[in-house]
C-alpha positions as CSV (number, residue, x, y, z in Angstrom):
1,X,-16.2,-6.2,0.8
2,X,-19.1,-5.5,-1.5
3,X,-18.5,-2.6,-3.7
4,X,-20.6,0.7,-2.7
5,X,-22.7,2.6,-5.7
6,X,-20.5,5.4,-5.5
7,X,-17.5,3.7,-6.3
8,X,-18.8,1.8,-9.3
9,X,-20.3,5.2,-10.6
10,X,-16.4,6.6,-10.3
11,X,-15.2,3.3,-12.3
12,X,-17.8,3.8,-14.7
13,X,-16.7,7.4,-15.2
14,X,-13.3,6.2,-15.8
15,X,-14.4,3.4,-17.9
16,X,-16.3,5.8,-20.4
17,X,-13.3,8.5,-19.9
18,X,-10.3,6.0,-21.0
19,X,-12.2,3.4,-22.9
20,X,-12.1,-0.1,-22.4
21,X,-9.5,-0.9,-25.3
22,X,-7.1,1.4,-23.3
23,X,-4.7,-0.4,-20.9
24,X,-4.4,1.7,-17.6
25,X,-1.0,2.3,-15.8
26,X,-0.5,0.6,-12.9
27,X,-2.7,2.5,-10.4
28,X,-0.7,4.4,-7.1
29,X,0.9,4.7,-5.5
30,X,-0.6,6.9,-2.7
31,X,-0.8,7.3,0.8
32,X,-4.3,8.7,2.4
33,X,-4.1,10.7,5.7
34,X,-7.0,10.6,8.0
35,X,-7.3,12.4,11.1
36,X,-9.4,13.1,14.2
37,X,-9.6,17.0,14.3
38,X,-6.7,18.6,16.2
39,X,-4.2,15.9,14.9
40,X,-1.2,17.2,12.6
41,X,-2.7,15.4,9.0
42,X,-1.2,18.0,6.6
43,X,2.1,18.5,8.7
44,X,2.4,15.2,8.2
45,X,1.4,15.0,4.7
46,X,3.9,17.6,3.4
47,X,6.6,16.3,5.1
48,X,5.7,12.5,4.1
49,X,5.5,14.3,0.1
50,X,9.2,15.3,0.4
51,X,10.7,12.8,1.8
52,X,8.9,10.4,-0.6
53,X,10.3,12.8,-3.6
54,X,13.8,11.9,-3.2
55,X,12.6,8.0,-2.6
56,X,12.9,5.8,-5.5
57,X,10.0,3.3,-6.2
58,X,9.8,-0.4,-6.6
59,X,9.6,0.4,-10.3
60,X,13.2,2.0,-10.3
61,X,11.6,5.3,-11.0
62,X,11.4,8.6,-9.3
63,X,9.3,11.4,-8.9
64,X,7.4,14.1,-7.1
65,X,5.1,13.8,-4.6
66,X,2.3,16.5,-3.9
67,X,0.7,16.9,-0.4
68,X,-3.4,17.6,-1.0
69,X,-6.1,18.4,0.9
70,X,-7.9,22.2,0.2
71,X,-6.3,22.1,-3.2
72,X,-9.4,19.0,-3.9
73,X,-11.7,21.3,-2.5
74,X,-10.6,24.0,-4.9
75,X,-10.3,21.7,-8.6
76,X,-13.9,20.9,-7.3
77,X,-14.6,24.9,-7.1
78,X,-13.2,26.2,-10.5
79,X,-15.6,22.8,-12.3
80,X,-18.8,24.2,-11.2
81,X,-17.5,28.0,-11.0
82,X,-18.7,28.3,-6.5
83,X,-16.8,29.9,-4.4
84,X,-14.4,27.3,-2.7
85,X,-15.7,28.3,0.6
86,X,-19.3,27.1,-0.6
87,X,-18.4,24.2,-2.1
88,X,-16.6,23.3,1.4
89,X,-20.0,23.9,2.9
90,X,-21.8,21.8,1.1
91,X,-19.1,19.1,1.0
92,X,-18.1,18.7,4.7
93,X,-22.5,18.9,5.5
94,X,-23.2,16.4,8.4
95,X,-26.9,16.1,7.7
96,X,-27.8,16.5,3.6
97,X,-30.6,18.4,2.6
98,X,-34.1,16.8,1.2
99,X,-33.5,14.5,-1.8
100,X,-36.2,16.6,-3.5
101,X,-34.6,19.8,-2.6
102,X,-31.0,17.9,-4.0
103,X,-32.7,17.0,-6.8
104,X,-34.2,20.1,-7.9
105,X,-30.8,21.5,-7.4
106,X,-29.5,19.1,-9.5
107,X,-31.7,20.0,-12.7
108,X,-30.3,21.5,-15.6
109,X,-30.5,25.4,-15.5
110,X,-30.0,25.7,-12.1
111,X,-26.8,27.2,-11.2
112,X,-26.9,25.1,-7.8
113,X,-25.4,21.6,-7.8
114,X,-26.9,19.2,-5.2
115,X,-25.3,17.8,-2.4
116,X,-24.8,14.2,-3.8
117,X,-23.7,16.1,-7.3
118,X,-20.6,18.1,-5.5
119,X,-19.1,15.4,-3.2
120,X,-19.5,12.5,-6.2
121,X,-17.4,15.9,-8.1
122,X,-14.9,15.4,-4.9
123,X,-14.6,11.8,-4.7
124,X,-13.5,11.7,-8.5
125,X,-10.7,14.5,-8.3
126,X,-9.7,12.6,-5.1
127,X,-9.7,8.9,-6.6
128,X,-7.8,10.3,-10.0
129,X,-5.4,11.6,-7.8
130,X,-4.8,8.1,-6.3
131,X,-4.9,6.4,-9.6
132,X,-2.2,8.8,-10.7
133,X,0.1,8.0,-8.0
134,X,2.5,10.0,-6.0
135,X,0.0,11.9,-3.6
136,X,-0.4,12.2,0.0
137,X,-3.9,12.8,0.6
138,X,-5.4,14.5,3.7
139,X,-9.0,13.5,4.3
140,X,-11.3,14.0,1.6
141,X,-12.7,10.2,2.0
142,X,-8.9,8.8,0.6
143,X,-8.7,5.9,2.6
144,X,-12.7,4.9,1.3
145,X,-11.6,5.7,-2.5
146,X,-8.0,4.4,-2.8
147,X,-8.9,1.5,-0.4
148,X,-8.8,-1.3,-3.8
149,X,-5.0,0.3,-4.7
150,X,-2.9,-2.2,-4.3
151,X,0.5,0.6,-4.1
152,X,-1.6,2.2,-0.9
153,X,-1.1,2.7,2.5
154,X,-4.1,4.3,4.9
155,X,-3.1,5.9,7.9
156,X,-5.1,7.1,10.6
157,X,-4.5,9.4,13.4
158,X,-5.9,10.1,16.3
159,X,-5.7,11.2,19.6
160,X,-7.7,12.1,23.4
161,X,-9.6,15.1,23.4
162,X,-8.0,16.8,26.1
163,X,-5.0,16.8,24.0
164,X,-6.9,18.0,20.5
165,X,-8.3,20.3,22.8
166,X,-5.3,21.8,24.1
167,X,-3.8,22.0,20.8
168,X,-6.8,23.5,18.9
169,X,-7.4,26.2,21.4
170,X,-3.5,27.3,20.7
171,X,-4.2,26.5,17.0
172,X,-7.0,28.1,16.0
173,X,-6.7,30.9,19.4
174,X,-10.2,30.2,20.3
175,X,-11.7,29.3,24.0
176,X,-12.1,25.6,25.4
177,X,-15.6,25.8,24.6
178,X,-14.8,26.5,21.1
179,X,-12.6,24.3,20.4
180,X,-14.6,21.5,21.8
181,X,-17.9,22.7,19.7
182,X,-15.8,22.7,16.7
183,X,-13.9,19.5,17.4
184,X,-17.5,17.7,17.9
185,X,-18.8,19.0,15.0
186,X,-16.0,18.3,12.5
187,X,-15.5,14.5,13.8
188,X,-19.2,14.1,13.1
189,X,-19.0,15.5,9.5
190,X,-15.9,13.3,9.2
191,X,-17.6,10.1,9.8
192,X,-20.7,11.0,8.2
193,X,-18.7,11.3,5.1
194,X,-16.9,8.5,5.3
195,X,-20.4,6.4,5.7
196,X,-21.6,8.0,2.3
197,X,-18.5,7.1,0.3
198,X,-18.0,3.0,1.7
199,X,-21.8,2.9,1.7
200,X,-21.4,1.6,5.6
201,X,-20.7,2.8,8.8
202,X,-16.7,3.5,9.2
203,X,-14.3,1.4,11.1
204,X,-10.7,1.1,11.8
205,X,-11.0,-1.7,9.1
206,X,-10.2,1.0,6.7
207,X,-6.7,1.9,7.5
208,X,-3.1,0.0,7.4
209,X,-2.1,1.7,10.7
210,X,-3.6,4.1,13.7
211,X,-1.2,6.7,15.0
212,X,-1.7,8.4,18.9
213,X,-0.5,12.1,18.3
214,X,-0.4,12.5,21.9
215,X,2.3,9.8,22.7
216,X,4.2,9.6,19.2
217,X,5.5,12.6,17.4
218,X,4.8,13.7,13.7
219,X,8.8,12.5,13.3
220,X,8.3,9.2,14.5
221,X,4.8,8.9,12.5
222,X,6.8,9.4,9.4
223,X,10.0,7.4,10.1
224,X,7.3,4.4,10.7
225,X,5.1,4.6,7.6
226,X,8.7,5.6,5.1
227,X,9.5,1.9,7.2
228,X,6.1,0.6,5.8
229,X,6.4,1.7,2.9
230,X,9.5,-0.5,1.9
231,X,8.0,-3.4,4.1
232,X,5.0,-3.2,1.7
233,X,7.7,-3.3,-1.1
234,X,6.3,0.6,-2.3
235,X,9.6,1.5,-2.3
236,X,12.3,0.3,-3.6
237,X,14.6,-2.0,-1.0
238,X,16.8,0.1,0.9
């Protein structure tokens, strides 16, 4: 698979960070988390984190796992001092603004990042995270970034809409029409994002392993990938 611009831009970064006479750790491990809206990502995610914190690793060593997704959004807030809820905004938009109007906010003096500026911010804090090792990560492009990481597992989950549906309505308390508006429009920004970090339009290529919410619970989900994680020989043999 032919490596996207935005990745070698990240590598680069990391190249002129660490310097090429520096020998890097062993990158990972990590586990990315994507998710059809409605689906339970983060429940997920923070109990996959403590269960994998009393695990010990194919290395013999142990450690703490950390559970991420708004707390990406917010490392990217305090760098270019916006308001989290902006920088989310900006982030998550479906349909980019003009590249002269990104580039303009872009130049120096202006107190504005551009678009491209703010999710290539992102996609670092998220692929340094993965490089580190011992994070779930919830969305955010993970399974795009962390992809070449050997010590990974991608999961994706999914589910019908009538059963996102139900559960976002009792969620989020908001009305069938609601919940399908926002369901709609937060699947689109999903795979539009996912497009601009691979550089191609997203497929199921992507992951290890799909999960239906609807017929398999959150327990199960994590019993299966803990199983995959020592089949993958992440974790240290039973």
């Amino acid at each position: 698979m032919p490596e996207h611009a935005i990745l070698k831009y990240l590598k680069e970064r990391r190249l002129a960070e660490f310097g090429p006479e520096v020998e890097p750790k062993k990158p990972g491990p990590v586990v990315t988390i994507s998710r059809e809206y409605g689906c339970p990502g983060f429940t997920l995610a923070e109990k996959l984190a403590g269960t994998l914190s009393r695990k010990t690793l194919a290395d013999g060593s142990r450690g703490e796992w950390k559970a991420v997704n708004r707390e990406i959004l917010k490392e990217a807030a305090d760098h270019f001092e916006l308001p989290e809820s902006l920088v989310n905004e900006i982030y998550r938009r479906a349909h980019p603004v003009h590249p002269l109007v990104d580039l303009f906010r872009s130049l120096p003096g202006n107190p504005m990042p551009g678009d491209v500026k703010i999710k290539k911010k992102v996609a670092d804090i998220v692929l340094k995270m993965a490089t580190d090792g011992r994070y779930v990560i919830v969305g955010r492009g993970g399974a795009m970034l962390a992809r070449n990481i050997p010590d990974s597992l991608h999961i994706q989950l999914y589910a019908p809409v009538a059963w996102r549906l139900d559960r976002v309505m009792e969620r989020d308390k908001v009305s069938k029409e609601e919940a399908l508006r926002r369901i709609q429009s937060v699947d689109q920004e999903r795979v539009f994002l996912r497009k601009f970090l691979s550089g191609e339009t997203p497929t199921t290529d992507f992951f290890d392993v799909a999960f239906n919410c609807a017929t398999v619970s959150v327990a199960q989900i994590e019993s299966a990938t803990i199983d995959l994680l020592y089949s993958k020989h992440i974790l240290q043999s039973k």
